[in-house]
C-alpha positions, 0 to 999 in steps of 0.5 A: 515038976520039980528036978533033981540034983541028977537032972539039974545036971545033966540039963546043964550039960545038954544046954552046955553042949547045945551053946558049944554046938551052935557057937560052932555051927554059927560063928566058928565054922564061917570064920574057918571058911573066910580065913581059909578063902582069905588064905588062898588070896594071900597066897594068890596075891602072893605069887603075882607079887613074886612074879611081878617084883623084877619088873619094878626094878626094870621101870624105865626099860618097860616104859621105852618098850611101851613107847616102842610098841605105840611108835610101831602101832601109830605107823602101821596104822598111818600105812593103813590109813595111807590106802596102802595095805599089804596083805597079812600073810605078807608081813606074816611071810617075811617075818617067818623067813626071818626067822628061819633064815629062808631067803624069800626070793619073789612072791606073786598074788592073784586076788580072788573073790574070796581070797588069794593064790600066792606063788613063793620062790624060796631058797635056804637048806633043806632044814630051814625050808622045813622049819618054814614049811612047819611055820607056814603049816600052822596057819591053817586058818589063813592058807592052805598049802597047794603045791610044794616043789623043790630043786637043787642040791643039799646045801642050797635048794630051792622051793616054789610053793603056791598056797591058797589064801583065806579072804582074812588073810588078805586086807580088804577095804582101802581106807577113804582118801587113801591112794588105791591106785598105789595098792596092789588089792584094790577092792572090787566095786559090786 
């Protein structure tokens, strides 16, 4: 069979457009697809770079932080390791007083078997017990909020609160060889 001139055209136009065609399925388009994944990290590690390029300057104050905060994790460990565990809520209490400048007049505990009832005296304005309220109101997997009593005039009340404490929020094992007398949450032998 023998083609002609037409044909012999036409033939190599078809084999010039399947070549064109499997270049592009087989080399073109996967190296479209891997430079646009590696644009999109580019522009990933490009960012992290942005946000983490004042923190290169500040070398030294990063590293006083770190030694701060594992200063502060080897002392509340040896408290821990002393047998003298405070209840969780209590170190989150103070700190929410701190913080809304509540001044936190007395705080009893009774232990259950299954967690606590505390009993809070407080006092502060109106706006500061709220805000403490709303604090204490978000730990809704710790505590439950009882009973809330307030007294006294606008400028400086005074509030009696008793919530419930969830068994996490309290510690509790003493550590072997600590000193449990010292502790108010002895843990009960079964």
């Amino acid at each position: 069979m023998k083609l002609n001139k037409r044909e012999l055209v036409l033939l190599s136009i078809l084999g010039v457009a399947l070549a064109g065609t499997m270049l592009y399925l087989y080399f073109w388009q996967p190296l479209q697809a891997e430079r646009a994944l590696l644009e999109q990290q580019r522009q990933a590690l490009t960012k992290q770079l942005d946000r983490l390029e004042p923190w290169e300057r500040q070398e030294t104050e990063l590293k006083e932080r770190i030694a701060s905060l594992k200063e502060q994790i080897q002392i509340v460990t040896e408290e821990r390791e002393l047998g003298i565990p405070l209840p969780e809520f209590l170190v989150m209490l103070e700190n929410a007083a701190q913080v809304t400048f509540v001044r936190l007049e007395s705080t009893s505990i009774a232990i259950s078997d299954i967690g606590a009832i505390t009993t809070m005296q407080l006092s502060g304005t109106y706006h500061d017990l709220y805000r403490l309220l709303t604090l204490l109101e978000t730990q809704s997997d710790a505590l439950v909020l009882e009973t809330v009593r307030f007294s006294g005039g606008t400028q400086a009340l005074t509030a009696t609160l008793q919530a419930r404490l969830f068994s996490g929020a309290v510690i509790g094992e003493v550590k072997v060889g600590g000193f449990p007398e010292r502790s108010p949450f002895v843990p009960r032998r079964p």
